[in-house]
MARLO-467795 format. One record per residue (C-alpha): residue in one letter; x, z, y negated. Coordinates in pm, whole numbers, plus 50000, padded with zeros to 5 digits. Example, Ala and Ser with C-alpha at 12.3 -4.5 7.8 and 13.67 -1.06 7.14 Angstrom:
<sites>
A512305078050450
S513675071450106
</sites>
This chain:
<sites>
X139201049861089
X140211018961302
X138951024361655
X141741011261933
X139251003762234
X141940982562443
X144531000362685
X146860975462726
X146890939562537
X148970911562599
X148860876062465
X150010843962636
X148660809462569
X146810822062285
X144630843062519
X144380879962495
X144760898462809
X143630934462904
X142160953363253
X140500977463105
X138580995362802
X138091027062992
X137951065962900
X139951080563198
X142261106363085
X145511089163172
X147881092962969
X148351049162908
X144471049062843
X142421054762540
X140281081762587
X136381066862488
X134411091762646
X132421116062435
X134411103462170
X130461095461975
X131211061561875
X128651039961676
X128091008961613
X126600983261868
X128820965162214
X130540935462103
X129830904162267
X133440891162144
X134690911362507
X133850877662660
X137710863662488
X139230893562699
X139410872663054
X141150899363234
X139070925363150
X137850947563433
X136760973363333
X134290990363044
X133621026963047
X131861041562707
X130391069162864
X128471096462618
X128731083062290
X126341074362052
X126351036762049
X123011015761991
X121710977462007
X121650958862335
X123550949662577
X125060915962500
X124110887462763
X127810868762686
X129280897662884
X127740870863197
X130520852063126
X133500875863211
X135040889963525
X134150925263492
X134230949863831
X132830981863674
X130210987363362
X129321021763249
X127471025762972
X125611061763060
X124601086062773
X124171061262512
X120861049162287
X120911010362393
X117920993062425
X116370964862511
X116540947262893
X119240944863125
X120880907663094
X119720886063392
X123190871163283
X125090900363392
X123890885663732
X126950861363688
X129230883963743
X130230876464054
X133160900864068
X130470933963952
X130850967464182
X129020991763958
X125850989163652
X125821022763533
X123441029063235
X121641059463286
X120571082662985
X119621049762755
X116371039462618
X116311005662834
X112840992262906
X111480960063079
X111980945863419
X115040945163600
X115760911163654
X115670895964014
X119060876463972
X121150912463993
X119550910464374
X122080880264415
X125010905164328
X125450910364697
X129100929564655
X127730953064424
X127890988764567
X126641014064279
X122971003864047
X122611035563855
X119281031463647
X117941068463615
X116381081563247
X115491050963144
X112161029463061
X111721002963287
X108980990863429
X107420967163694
X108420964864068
X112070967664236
X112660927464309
X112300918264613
X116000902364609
X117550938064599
X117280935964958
X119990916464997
X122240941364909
X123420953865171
X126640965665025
X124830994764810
X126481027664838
X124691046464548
X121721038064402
X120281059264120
X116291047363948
X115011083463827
X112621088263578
X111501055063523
X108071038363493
X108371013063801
X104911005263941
X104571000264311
X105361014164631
X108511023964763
X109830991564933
X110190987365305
X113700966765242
X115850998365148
X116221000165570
X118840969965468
X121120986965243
X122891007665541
X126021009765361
X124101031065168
X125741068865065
X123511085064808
X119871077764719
X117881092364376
X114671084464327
X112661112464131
X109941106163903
X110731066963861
X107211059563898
X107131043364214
X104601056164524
X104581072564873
X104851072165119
X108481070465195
X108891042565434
X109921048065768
X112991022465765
X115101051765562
X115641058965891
X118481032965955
X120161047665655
X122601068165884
X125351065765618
X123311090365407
X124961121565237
X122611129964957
X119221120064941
X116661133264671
X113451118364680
X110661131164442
X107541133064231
X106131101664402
X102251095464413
X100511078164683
X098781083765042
X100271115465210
X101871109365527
X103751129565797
X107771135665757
X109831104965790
X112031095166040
X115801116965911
X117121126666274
X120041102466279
X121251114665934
X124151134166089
X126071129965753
X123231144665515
X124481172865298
X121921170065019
X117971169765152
X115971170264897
X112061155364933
X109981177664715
X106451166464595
X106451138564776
X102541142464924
X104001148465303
X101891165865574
X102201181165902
X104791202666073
X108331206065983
X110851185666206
X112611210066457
X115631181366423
X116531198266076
X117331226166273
X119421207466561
X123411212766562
X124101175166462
X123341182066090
X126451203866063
X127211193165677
X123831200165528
X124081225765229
X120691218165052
X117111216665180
X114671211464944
X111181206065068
X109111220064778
X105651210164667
X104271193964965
X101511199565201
X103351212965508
X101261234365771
X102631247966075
X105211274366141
X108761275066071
X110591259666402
X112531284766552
X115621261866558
X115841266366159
X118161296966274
X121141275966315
X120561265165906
X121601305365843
X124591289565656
X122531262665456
X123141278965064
X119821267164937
X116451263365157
X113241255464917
X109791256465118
X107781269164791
X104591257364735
X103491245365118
X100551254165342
X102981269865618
X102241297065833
X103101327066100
X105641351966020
X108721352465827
X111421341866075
X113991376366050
X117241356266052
X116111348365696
X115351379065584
X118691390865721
X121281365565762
X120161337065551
X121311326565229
X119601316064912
X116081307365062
X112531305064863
X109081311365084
X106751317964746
X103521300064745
X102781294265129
X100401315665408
X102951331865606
X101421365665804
X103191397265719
X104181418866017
X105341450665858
X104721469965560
X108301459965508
X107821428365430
X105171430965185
X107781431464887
X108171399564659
X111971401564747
X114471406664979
X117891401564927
X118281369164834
X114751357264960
X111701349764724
X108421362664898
X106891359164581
X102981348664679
X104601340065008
X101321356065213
X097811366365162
X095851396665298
X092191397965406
X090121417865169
X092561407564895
X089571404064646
X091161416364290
X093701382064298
X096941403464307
X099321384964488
X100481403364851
X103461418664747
X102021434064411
X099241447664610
X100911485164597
X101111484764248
X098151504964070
X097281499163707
X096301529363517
X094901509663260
X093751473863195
X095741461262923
X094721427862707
X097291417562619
X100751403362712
X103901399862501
X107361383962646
X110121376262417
X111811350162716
X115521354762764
X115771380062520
X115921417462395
X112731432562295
X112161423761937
X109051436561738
X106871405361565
X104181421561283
X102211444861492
X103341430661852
X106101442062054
X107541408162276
X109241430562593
X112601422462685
X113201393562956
X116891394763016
X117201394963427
X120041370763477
X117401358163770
X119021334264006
X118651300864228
X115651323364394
X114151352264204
X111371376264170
X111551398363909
X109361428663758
X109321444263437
X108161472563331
X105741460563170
X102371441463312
X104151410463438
X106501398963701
X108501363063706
X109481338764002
X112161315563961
X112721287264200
X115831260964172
X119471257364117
X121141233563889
X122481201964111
X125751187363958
X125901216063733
X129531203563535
X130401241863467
X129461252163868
X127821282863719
X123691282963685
X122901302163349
X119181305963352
X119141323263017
X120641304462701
X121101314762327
X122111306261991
X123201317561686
X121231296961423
X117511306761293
X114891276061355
X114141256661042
X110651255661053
X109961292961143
X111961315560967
X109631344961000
X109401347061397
X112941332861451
X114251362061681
X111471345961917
X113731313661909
X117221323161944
X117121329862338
X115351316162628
X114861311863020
X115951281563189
X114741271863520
X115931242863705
X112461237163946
X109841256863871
X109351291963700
X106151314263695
X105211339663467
X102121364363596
X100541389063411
X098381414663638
X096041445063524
X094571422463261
X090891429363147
X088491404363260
X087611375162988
X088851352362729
X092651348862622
X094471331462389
X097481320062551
X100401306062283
X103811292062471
X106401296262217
X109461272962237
X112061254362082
X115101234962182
X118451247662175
X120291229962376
X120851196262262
X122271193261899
X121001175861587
X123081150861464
X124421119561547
X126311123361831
X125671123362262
X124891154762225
X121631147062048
X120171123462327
X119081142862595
X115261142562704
X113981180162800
X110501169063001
X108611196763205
X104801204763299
X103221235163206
X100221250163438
X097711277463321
X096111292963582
X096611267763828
X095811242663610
X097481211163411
X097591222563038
X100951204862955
X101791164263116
X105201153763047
X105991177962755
X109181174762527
X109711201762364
X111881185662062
X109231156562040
X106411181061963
X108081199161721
X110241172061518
X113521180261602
X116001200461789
X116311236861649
X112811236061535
X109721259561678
X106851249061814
X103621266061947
X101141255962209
X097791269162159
X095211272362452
X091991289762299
X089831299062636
X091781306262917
X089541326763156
X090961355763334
X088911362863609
X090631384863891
X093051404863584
X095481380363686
X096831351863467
X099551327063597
X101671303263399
X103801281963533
X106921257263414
X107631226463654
X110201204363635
X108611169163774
X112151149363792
X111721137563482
X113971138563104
X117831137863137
X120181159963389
X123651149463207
X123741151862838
X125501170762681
X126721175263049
X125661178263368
X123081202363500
X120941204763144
X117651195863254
X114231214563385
X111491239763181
X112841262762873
X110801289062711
X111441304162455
X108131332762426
X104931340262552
X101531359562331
X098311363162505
X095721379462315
X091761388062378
X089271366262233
X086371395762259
X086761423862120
X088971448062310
X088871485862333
X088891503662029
X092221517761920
X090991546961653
X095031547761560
X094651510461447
X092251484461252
X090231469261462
X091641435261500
X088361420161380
X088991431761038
X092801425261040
X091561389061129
X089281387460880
X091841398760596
X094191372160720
X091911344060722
X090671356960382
X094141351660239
X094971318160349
X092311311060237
X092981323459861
X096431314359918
X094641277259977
X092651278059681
X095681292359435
X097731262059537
X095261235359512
X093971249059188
X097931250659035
X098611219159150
X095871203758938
X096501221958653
X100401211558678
X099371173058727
X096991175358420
X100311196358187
X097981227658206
X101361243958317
X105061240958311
X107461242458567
X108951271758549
X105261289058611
X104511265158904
X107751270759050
X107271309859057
X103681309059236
X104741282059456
X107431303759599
X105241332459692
X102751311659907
X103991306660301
X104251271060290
X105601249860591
X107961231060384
X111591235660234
X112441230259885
X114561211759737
X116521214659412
X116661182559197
X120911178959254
X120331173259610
X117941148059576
X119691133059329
X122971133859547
X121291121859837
X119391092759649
X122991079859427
X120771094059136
X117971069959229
X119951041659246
X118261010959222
X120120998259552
X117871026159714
X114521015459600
X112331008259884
X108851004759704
X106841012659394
X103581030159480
X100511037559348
X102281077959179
X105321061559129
X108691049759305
X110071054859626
X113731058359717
X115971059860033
X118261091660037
X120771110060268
X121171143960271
X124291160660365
X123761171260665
X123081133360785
X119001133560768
X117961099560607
X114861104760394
X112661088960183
X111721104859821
X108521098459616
X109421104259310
X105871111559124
X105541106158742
X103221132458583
X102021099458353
X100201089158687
X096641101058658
X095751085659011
X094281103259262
X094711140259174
X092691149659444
X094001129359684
X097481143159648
X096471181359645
X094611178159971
X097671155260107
X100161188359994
X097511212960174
X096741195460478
X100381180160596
X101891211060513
X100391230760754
X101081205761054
X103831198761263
X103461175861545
X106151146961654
X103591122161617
X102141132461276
X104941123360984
X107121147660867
X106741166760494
X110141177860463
X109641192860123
X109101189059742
X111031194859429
X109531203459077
X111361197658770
X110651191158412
X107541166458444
X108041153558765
X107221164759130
X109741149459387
X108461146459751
X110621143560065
X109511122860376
X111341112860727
X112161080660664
X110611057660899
X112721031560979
X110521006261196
X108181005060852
X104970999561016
X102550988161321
X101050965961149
X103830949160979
X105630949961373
X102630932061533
X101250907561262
X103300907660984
X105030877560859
X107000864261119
X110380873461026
X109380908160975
X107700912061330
X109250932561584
X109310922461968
X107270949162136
X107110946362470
X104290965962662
X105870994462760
X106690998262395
X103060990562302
X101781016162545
X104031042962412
X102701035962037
X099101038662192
X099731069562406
X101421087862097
X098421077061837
X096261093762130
X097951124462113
X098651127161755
X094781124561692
X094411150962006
X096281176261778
X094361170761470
X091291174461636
X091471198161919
X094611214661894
X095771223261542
X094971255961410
X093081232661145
X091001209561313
X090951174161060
X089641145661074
X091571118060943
X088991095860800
X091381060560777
X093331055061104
X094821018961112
X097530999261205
X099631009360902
X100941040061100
X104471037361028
X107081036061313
X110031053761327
X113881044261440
X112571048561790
X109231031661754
X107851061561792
X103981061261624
X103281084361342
X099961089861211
X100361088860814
X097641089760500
X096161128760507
X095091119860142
X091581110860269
X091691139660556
X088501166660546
X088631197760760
X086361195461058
X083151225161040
X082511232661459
X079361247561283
X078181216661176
X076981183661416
X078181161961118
X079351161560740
X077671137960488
X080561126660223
X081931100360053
X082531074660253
X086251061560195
X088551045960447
X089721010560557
X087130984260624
X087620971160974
X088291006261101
X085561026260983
X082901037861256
X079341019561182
X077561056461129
X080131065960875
X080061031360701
X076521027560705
X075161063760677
X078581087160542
X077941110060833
X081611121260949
X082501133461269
X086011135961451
X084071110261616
X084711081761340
X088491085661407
X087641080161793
X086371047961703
X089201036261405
X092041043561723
X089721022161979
X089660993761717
X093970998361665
X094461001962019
X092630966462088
X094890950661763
X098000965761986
X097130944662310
X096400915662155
X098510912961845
X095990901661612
X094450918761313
X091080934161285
X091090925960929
X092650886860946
X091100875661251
X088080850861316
X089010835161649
X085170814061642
X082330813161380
X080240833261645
X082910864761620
X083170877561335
X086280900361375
X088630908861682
X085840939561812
X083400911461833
X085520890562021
X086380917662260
X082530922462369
X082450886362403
X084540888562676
X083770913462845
X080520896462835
X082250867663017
X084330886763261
X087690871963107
X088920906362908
X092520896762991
X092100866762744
X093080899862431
X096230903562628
X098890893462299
X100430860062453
X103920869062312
X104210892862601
X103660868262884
X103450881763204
X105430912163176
X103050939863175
X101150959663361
X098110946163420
X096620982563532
X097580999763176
X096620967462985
X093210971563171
X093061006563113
X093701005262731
X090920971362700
X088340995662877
X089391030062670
X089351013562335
X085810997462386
X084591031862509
X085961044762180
X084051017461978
X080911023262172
X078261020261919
X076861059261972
X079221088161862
X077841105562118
X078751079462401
X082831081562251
X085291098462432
X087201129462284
X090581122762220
X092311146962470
X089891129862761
X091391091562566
X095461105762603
X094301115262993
X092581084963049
X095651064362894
X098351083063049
X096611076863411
X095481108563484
X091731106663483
X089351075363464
X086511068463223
X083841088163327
X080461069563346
X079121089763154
X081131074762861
X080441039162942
X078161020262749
X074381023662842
X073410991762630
X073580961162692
X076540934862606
X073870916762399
X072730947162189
X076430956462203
X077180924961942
X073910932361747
X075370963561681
X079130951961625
X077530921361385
X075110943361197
X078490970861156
X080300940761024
X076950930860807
X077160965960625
X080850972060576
X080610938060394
X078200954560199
X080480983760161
X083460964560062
X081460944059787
X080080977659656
X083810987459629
X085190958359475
X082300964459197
X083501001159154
X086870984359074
X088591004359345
X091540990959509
X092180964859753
X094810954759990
X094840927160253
X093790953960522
X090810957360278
X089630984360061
X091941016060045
X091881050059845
X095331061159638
X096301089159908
X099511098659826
X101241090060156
X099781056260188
X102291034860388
X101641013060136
X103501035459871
X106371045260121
X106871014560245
X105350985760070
X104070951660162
X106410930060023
X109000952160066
X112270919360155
X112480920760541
X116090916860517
X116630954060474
X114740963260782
X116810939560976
X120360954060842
X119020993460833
X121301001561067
</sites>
């Protein structure tokens, strides 16, 4: 269908004239918004010299944003809820007529260029949900025109500049999460023009509450998290702020009590002061006359029995006050409540009814809650709920959602995905009366909000924190990231939480980060869909039941028969032992984590293997490019039962990436058996690979910028963090390299399980076959075959140093004194001049902190000693900023001993690799490799013609 994007065109001199391509609903105009268009912004817009106007709002188009749009006279630009990527234009900076940049909701990453700081009529720069990076230029402050200004989660670097005292035309101010740091500088004060200001999330030195008084205007207040100290202001109280609705002054480190002139905000809707240090009693004119208002989580001193209730009317005392003597870690107002018996364990089915899973009942969680709840069920937990959604497009806060359709990747447990509690700030769940010891906690949760298709609806970004016990167990987590998709289930495992007191406290935080406006606005902050905890000792004995020792021992028992069946059918079916009709009927008895497919759908979604969809030929046979019906691209193996490669290989690839779901792990989607063939079904990556994107040939290379880079490194981090700490099958990969494929979104995904062994705790070490990818391979597994989780430490520090600098491990000899790019490293580090691995082709845009960081983690990871390597949760922490090398990690040797060790690890694998060559095993230019049977090699070959990555879209 022909798209009409102009509202009114007229011709004269041979010049086509418009003023706008908008989406305003009058009745002249073409509506564009939410209308999910594709395709990419045309730069041809620059032969429309009257055009004023472009407004694409919430639609699904992709590419960049052209730089000939410099060239026209455009007033407004809004290109919010899109997928563009890319930089912002410096050229747009010649648009000397420009009042408003809106592109929020995109994946847009770089710098801002300083030229838009010459824009000096500009009045609205929305940037929020983006990824840039690097400071706010210092030319912004000469725009002193700004009205709105808009950076939210962001990754800017620096601290908050001094020169926003300039813009004091300035009407609403948003900066959560965006990355910058405290304090708040005191020339906000000359900002008197303020109505809404929300400030949050910021890092940095603490500092005392800034400078608001003249703010006579303010009607939003929001500074949460922002690391302030001291008293609160008795100004906030004073008769001048007449308009203010909102105070939110969460998650800071206020002390003091609360100034009596806070009675004259009785008829402020929403007052937050959760999670503070503040003291004396509970004022009365908020217990009686005020309106929404949360106290939960400070040291207030309870005067009457009265007030020793987690609730009253529409006030959240909820861990609001402490007694002395309180010893058992019951929160004040639960103190009356006496538990007849200690229970161990704790089943909520969040949001919804009570539903019975196996031998569990999940209790029903169906309190409508509010903008400030507590709430107790009658069972051995309570909830708090803190928040109320800001620009909330229906004006009604739902804090419970549900759906109608079943999760795809959890049929059996799906009434534990089909409701859920929303919070917009932060929501605690606390379980009291709990024996003392050992839990398993597992968060349950899936995302049913945003859709799964190819529309505006799809692009929102759900990010939240999750805190056991007072503690960080989840940074930054996405829930349809982790589990590969909207609509699909996910569980979060945490082994050993101690319970100490009989108390256990989880908690959801919102940290300013994801979207707030797609599919509309006020869609944002923690969801959760269930909660388990179970003992890990042995509880009391229940004469009416198993013990759940033995139950656990049955069920282990038959996975693991139902293991051994399906390896052991498998290899008969490859070798003809059996037919299809007999592997067909045991295969759909065993609980595998994959769908099947039947050989018409494949067939329809590859064009009956078209030749025109033929991506590669690998080592079990070709591959092919489908689409299914319901719009999910996919690439099909199609495996010849002729192929007598790798048999075992290819069972333990079924066994092991069956059983794993993680966003940065690629996807099984399925498998079809017919006749003498065995189809599999892959997400089709569309980025091909790392390797082929840093230091492939040159027309196949993709410009990855470091934000980009650091993203790929991060996600390899955590992908390996799963495998090895978190999976209920701890694995160790065995040949991590730069041929992780990417997908659409450049996303990382760790590939290859067809090498993968399952990791023994028992055991310090497993002696096997050594097999892997020479370049990568840690020096005790080369030399010796002694495997560890270890050996994949050191394969992601050697990838991590080809990401900074762009060069292969494999290909690279920089002098005849280094032998390979690890060599080269200690070198210089040995000279002081580690920046010189920095990949030239990203100039000076990076951050020289995270570039640092990386250099340092990755040699840790190569450290000669297994036992001097980081684990890979510590390497994601250490990478993502949130803890520094500890020196115990660092290197105890000496630079010098540190190349003996790095050339005599070179000296063997050489060894290694001729010992390989005479086995007449196969090589590749990334040097020997095994026939796994996802090798990106076989999905996505080598000389697979560049020209079809370039026109995939």
């Amino acid at each position: 269908m022909e798209l009409r994007l102009l509202e009114r065109v007229s011709v004269s001199h041979g010049i086509a004239h418009t003023r706008s391509l908008v989406s305003t609903a009058r009745r002249s105009c073409r509506i564009l918004r939410a209308q999910n268009l594709s395709g990419v912004l045309p730069p041809e817009l620059v032969k429309l010299p009257k055009l004023q106007q472009i407004d694409l709002p919430r639609n699904y188009l992709n590419g960049t944003i052209p730089p000939e749009w410099g060239s026209t006279q455009l007033v407004n630009i809004s290109l919010v809820g899109n997928r563009l990527s890319g930089s912002i234009p410096k050229e747009l900076a010649n648009i000397t007529t420009l009042r408003m940049l809106n592109v929020e909701y995109n994946q847009l990453s770089g710098t801002v260029p300083p030229e838009l700081g010459n824009q000096v009529g500009i009045e609205r720069i929305l940037l929020s949900s983006n990824y840039f990076t690097g400071q706010l230029p210092e030319t912004f402050a000469k725009l002193t025109n700004l009205k709105d200004f808009r950076i939210s989660d962001n990754q800017f670097t620096g601290k908050m500049p001094n020169f926003i005292g300039n813009w004091t035309q300035l009407e609403k101010l948003v900066i959560q999460a965006s990355g910058l740091q405290g304090p708040i500088p005191s020339s906000i004060s000359l900002l008197e023009n303020l109505t809404d200001i929300r400030i949050s999330d910021i890092n940095g030195t603490e500092a005392t509450f800034p400078p608001l008084s003249k703010m006579i205007k303010i009607r939003t207040l929001i500074l949460r998290s922002c690391n302030i100290i001291g008293e609160l202001p008795s100004y906030l109280g004073s008769m001048n702020m007449t308009n203010l609705k909102t105070l939110d002054l969460s998650f800071n480190k206020l002390t003091g009590q609360i100034p009596s002139s806070f009675e004259k905000l009785s008829k402020v809707n929403y007052i937050y002061l959760t999670g503070n240090f503040l003291n004396g009693p509970v004022p009365d004119w908020m217990l009686k006359k005020g309106e929404i208002i949360d106290l939960s989580y400070n040291n207030f001193t309870l005067r009457s029995l009265g007030q020793r209730s987690c609730q009253q009317r529409n006030v959240n005392l909820f861990g609001s006050s402490s007694l002395e003597n309180n010893s058992n870690g019951v929160v004040t107002c639960l103190q009356g409540l006496h538990c007849s018996q200690n229970v161990y364990k704790l089943n909520i089915n969040c949001g919804g009814r009570e539903v019975t899973i196996g031998d569990s009942i999940y209790g029903s969680d169906q309190d409508t809650a509010g903008p400030s709840t507590f709430f107790q069920s009658k069972y051995n937990w309570v909830f708090s709920s803190t928040g109320y959604f800001l620009d909330d497009d229906k004006n009604v806060d739902d804090f419970l959602v549900t759906t109608a359709s079943r999760p795809l990747n959890n049929p059996e447990n799906s009434e534990l995905y089909m409701s859920a509690r929303l919070s917009p700030l932060s929501l605690t769940y606390y379980g009291y009366c709990l024996l003392k010891g050992s839990y398993n906690v597992k968060l349950h949760f899936a995302e049913i909000m945003f859709t799964n298709d190819r529309n505006f609806s799809s692009l929102g970004r759900r990010i939240f924190d999750v805190y056991i016990q007072g503690r960080l167990a989840l940074k930054d987590f996405n829930i349809a990231e982790e589990a590969g998709g909207v609509g699909k289930a996910i569980i979060k495992n945490f082994s050993a939480v101690d319970v100490t007191t009989g108390t256990l406290e989880i908690r959801f935080y919102w940290a300013g980060k994801g979207t707030t406006g797609i599919p509309y606005r006020g869609i944002y902050g923690p969801l959760i869909s269930a909660i388990s905890v179970q003992p890990n000792f042995k509880p009391p004995e229940d004469r009416r039941k198993k013990p759940e020792g033995v139950v656990a021992g049955i069920v282990v028992s038959v996975v693991g028969l139902i293991s051994l069946v399906l390896g052991v059918l498998c290899v008969l079916w490859w070798k003809g032992c059996i037919g299809y009709d007999t592997m067909d009927q045991d295969l759909k008895g065993l609980d595998l984590q994959t769908g099947s497919f039947t050989l018409r759908q494949i067939k329809a979604a590859t064009n009956n293997f078209d030749a025109a969809n033929k991506i590669g030929e690998g080592g079990f046979g070709p591959v092919y490019k489908g689409l299914l019906s319901d719009g999910t691209i996919i690439a099909v193996k199609q495996l010849s039962s002729k192929s007598k490669q790798g048999n075992h290989e290819f069972v333990n690839e079924i066994g092991m990436i069956s059983a794993l779901q993680h966003p940065n792990l690629v996807k099984l989607y399925g498998c079809c058996i017919e006749g003498n063939q065995l189809l599999l079904v892959y997400e089709f990556m569309e980025n091909n690979s790392l390797a082929r994107a840093l230091f492939g040939p040159e027309e196949c290379q993709l410009k990855l910028d470091w934000a980009t880079r650091h993203k790929i490194c991060v996600g390899l981090a955590r992908g390996l963090a799963y495998l090895h700490e978190e999976s209920r099958l701890k694995i160790v990969h065995r040949d991590i390299k730069a041929t992780n494929v990417l997908d659409k979104d450049l996303n990382p995904k760790i590939s290859d399980f067809g090498l993968a062994k399952l990791d023994d705790a028992e055991k310090t070490h497993m002696s096997t076959r050594v097999a892997g990818t020479y370049g990568y391979m840690a020096p005790e597994y080369a030399m010796k075959g002694h495997l560890t989780h270890k050996a994949d430490v050191y394969s992601f520090g050697v990838v991590a140093l080809e990401i900074v600098s762009g060069k292969s491990t494999t290909n690279f000899r920089p002098t005849e004194e280094c032998l390979d790019l690890l060599d080269w490293a200690f070198v210089l580090r040995g000279k002081g001049n580690l920046m010189d691995l920095v990949d030239p082709r990203l100039g000076s845009e990076f951050n020289n902190e995270e570039v640092m960081r990386t250099i340092n983690v990755a040699l840790s990871c190569t450290n000669f000693s297994p036992a001097l390597r980081p684990i890979m949760s510590s390497v994601l922490s250490i990478l993502q900023g949130q803890s520094m090398i500890p020196e115990s990690l660092k290197s105890s040797i000496s630079y010098d001993e540190l190349r003996h060790n790095s050339i005599q690890d070179h000296y063997q694998q050489s060894q290694y690799q001729n010992m390989v060559k005479s086995q007449n095993w196969s090589l590749s230019p990334d040097g020997p490799w095994t026939s796994s049977s996802t090798s990106n090699t076989d999905l996505y070959p080598i000389n697979l013609d560049c020209l079809y990555w370039s026109n995939r879209e």
